[in-house]
C-alpha positions as CSV (number, residue, x, y, z in Angstrom):
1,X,65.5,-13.9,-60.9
2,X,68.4,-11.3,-61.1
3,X,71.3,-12.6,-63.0
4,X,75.1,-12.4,-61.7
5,X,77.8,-11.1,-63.8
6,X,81.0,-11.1,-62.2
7,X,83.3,-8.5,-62.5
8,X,87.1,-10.1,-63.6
9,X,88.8,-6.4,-63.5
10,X,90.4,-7.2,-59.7
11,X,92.1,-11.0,-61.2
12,X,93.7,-8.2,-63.8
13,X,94.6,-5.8,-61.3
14,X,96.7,-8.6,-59.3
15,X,97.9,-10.1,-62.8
16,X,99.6,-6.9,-63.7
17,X,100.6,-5.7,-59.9
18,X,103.6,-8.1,-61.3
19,X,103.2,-8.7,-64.4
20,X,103.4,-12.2,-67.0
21,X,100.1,-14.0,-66.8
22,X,99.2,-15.3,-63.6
23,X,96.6,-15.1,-62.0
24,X,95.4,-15.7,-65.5
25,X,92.1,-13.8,-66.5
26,X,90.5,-16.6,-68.7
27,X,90.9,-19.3,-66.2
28,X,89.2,-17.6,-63.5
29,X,86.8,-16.4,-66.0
30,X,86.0,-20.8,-66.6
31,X,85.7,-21.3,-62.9
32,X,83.5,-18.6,-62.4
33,X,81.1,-19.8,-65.3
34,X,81.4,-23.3,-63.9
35,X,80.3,-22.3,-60.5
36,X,77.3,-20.8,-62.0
37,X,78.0,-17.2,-63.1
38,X,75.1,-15.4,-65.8
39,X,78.0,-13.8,-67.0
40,X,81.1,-12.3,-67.5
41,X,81.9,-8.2,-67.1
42,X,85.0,-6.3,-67.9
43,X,86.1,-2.3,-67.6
44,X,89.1,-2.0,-69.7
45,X,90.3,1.5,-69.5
46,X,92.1,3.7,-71.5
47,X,95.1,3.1,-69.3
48,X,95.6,-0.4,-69.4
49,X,95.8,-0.9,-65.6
50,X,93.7,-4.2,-65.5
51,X,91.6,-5.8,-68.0
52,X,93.3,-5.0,-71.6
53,X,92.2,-5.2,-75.3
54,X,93.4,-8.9,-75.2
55,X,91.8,-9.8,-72.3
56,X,88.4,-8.7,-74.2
57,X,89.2,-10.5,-77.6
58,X,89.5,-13.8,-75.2
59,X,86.8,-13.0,-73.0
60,X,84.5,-12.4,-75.6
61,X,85.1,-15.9,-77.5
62,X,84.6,-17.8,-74.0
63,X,81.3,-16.1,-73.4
64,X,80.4,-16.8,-77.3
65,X,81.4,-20.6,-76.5
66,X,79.4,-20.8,-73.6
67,X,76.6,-19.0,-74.3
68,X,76.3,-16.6,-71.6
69,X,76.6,-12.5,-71.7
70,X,79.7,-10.8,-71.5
71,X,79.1,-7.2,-70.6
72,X,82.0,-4.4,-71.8
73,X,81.7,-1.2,-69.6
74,X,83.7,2.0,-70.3
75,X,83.6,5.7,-71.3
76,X,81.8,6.1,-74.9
77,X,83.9,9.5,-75.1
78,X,87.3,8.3,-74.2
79,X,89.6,8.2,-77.7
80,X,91.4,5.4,-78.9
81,X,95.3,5.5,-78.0
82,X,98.1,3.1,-78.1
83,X,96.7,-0.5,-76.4
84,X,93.4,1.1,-76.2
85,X,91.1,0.7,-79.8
86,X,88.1,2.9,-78.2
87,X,85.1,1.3,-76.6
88,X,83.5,1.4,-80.0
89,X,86.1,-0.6,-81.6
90,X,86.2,-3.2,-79.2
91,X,82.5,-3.8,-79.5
92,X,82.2,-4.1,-82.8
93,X,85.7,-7.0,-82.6
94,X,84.0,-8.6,-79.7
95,X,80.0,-7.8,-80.2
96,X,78.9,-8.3,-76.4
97,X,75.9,-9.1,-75.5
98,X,75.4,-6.0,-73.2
99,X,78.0,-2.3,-73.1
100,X,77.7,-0.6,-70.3
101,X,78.4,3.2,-70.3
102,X,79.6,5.3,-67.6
103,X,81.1,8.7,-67.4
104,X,84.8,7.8,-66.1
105,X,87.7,10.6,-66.5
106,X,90.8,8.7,-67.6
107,X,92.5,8.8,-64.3
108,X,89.2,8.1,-62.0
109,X,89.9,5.1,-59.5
110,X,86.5,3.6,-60.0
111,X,83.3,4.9,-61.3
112,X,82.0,6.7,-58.7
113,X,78.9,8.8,-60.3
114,X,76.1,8.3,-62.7
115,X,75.4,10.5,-66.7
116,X,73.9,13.8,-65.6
117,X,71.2,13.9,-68.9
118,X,70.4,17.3,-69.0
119,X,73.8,18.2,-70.4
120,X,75.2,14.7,-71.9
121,X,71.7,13.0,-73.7
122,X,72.8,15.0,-77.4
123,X,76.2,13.5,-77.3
124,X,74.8,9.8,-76.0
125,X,72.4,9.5,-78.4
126,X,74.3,8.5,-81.2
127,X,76.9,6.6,-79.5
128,X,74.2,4.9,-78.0
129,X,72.4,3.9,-81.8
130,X,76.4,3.2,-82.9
131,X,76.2,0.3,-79.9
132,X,73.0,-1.2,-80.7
133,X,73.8,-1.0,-84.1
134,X,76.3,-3.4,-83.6
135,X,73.6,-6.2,-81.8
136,X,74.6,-4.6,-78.1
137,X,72.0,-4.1,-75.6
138,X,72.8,-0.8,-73.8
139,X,72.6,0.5,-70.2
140,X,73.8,3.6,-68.8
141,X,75.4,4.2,-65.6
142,X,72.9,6.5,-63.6
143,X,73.0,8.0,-59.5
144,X,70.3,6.8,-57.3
145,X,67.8,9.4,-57.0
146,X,68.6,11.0,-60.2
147,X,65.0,12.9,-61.4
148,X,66.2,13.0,-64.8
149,X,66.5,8.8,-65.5
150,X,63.4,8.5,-67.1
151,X,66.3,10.2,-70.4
152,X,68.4,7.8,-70.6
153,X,65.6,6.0,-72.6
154,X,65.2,9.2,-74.7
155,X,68.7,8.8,-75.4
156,X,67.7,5.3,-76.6
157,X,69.4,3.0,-73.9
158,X,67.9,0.2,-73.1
159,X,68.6,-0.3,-69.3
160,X,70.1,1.8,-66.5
161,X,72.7,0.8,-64.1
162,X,71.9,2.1,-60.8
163,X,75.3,3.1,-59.0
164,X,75.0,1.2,-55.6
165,X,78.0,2.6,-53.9
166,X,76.0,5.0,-51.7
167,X,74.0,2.2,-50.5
168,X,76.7,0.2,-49.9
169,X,77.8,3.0,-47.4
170,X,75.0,3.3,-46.0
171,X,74.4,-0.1,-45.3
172,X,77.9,-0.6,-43.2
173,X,76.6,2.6,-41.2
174,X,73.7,1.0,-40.2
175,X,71.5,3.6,-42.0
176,X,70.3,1.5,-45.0
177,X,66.5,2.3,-45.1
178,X,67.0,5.7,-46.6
179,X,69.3,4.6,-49.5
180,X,67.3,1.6,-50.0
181,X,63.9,3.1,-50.6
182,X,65.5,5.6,-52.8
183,X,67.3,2.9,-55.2
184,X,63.6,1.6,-55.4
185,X,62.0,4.9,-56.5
186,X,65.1,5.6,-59.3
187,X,64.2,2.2,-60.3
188,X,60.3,2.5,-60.6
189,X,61.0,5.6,-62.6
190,X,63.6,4.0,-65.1
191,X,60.8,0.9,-65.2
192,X,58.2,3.3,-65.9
193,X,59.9,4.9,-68.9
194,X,60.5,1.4,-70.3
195,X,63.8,0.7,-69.1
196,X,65.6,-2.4,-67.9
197,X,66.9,-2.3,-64.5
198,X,70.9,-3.5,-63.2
199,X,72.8,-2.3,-60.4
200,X,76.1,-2.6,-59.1
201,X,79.3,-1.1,-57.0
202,X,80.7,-2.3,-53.5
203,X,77.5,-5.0,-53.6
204,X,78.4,-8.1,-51.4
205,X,76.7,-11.0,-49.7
206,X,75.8,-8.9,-46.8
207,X,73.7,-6.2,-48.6
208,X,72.8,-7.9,-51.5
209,X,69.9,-9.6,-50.4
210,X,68.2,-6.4,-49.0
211,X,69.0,-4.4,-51.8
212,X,67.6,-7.1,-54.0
213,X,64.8,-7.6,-51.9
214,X,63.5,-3.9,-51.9
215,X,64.6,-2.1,-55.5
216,X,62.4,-4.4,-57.9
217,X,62.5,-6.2,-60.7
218,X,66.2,-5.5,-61.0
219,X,67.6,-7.7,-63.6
220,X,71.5,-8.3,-63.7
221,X,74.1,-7.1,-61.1
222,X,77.4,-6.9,-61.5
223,X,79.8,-7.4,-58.8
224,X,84.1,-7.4,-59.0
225,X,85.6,-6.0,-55.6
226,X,83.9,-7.7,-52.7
227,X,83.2,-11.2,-54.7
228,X,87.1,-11.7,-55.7
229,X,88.4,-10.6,-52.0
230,X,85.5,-12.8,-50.5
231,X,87.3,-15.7,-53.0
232,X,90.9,-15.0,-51.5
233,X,89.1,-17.0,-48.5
234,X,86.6,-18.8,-49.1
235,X,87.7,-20.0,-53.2
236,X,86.4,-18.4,-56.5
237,X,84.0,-21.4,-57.4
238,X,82.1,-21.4,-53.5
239,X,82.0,-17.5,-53.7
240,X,80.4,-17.4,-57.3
241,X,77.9,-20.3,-55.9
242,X,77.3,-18.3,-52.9
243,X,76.5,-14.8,-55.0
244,X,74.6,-16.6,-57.5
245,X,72.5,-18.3,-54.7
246,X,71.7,-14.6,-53.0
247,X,71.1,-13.0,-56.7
248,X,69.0,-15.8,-57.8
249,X,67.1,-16.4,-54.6
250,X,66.2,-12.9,-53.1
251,X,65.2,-10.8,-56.0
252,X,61.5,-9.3,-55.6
């Protein structure tokens, strides 16, 4: 079974477009864990432009009520500035269950690219033991067909994050096959090594089941974009039900 953690930065994104409190963050956060979600994920960014340090602290105590994971992605080398404590910081306020790292620049749209380990595994490492000293599992964002992968658990991560965006491309071409069978191969490797598997970016209910049905044993994904506009039509709690009923059912 793959588990679905959905992605909440896109209910921020509208929530500040205007500002004050609505849609409010927490409450879709409730509906989405009613409908079924595994779990909760957040990107807050330096900049503050959706999910904020706040958002996190309440977050955090909803997921710790429930009983599910909350995953906390972001930038282990971005510093702390006003509104923004550091990644570090807010993991040891808010002690996820899972922090995802990726390699986002401060003004990147969305992560677009995996860790390249040959020149970032000395300077992971002991960010990486800071996180898991603090009771976090950690997986690192990686590119599909990446030969180095098999680093990220020399730099002492627990799972890898395969960035699906490329897929996802593919997939809407028409060309998924070639995309598809590499995702599997970057995800034997990682599994061979010892790592946990994820994936996620642009995933939606019509390439989830293949990707999920080729690339094995993958264990969480995490989906925002697609699952929050499929809700502005069919309704948060049937889109949650309907992601958690592809994750759940087509995983190999």
């Amino acid at each position: 079974m793959t588990a679905l953690s959905v992605n909440l930065n896109k209910v921020a994104v509208l929530r500040n477009s205007r500002g004050g409190r609505e849609p409010d963050v927490l409450r879709a956060a409730q509906v989405c864990l009613d409908a079924g979600a595994d779990g909760l994920t957040v990107h807050p960014r330096p900049d503050a432009r959706h999910i904020r340090a706040d958002d996190v602290y309440a977050l955090g105590a909803l997921c710790r009520e429930r009983g599910v994971e909350f995953n906390i992605e972001g930038n282990p080398f971005a510093p702390p500035r006003p509104g923004y404590p550091g990644l570090l910081a807010l993991c040891e306020a808010v002690r996820p269950a899972q922090v995802t790292l990726v390699p986002d620049a401060d003004g990147q749209l969305t992560s677009d690219h995996g860790f390249d380990f040959t020149h970032s595994s000395d300077a992971l490492r002991p960010l990486i033991a800071a996180f898991k000293a603090l009771g976090c599992r950690v997986s690192v964002f990686v590119d599909v067909g990446d030969p180095n992968v098999a680093l990220a658990a020399h730099c002492g991560a627990d799972r890898v994050e395969l960035y699906t965006g490329p897929y996802a491309e593919a997939f809407a071409a028409g060309t998924p096959q070639p995309a598809l069978a590499a995702a599997a191969a970057t995800a034997r490797y990682a599994q061979a090594a010892g790592l946990g598997v994820n994936a996620g970016h642009d995933l939606n209910q019509a390439n989830l089941p293949a990707f999920l049905a080729t690339v094995p044993n993958v264990l969480e994904v995490s989906i925002g974009h697609a699952l929050i506009g499929d809700a502005l039509y069919a309704g948060l709690d049937a889109t949650v039900r309907a992601y958690r009923a592809l994750a759940h059912a087509t995983a190999t």
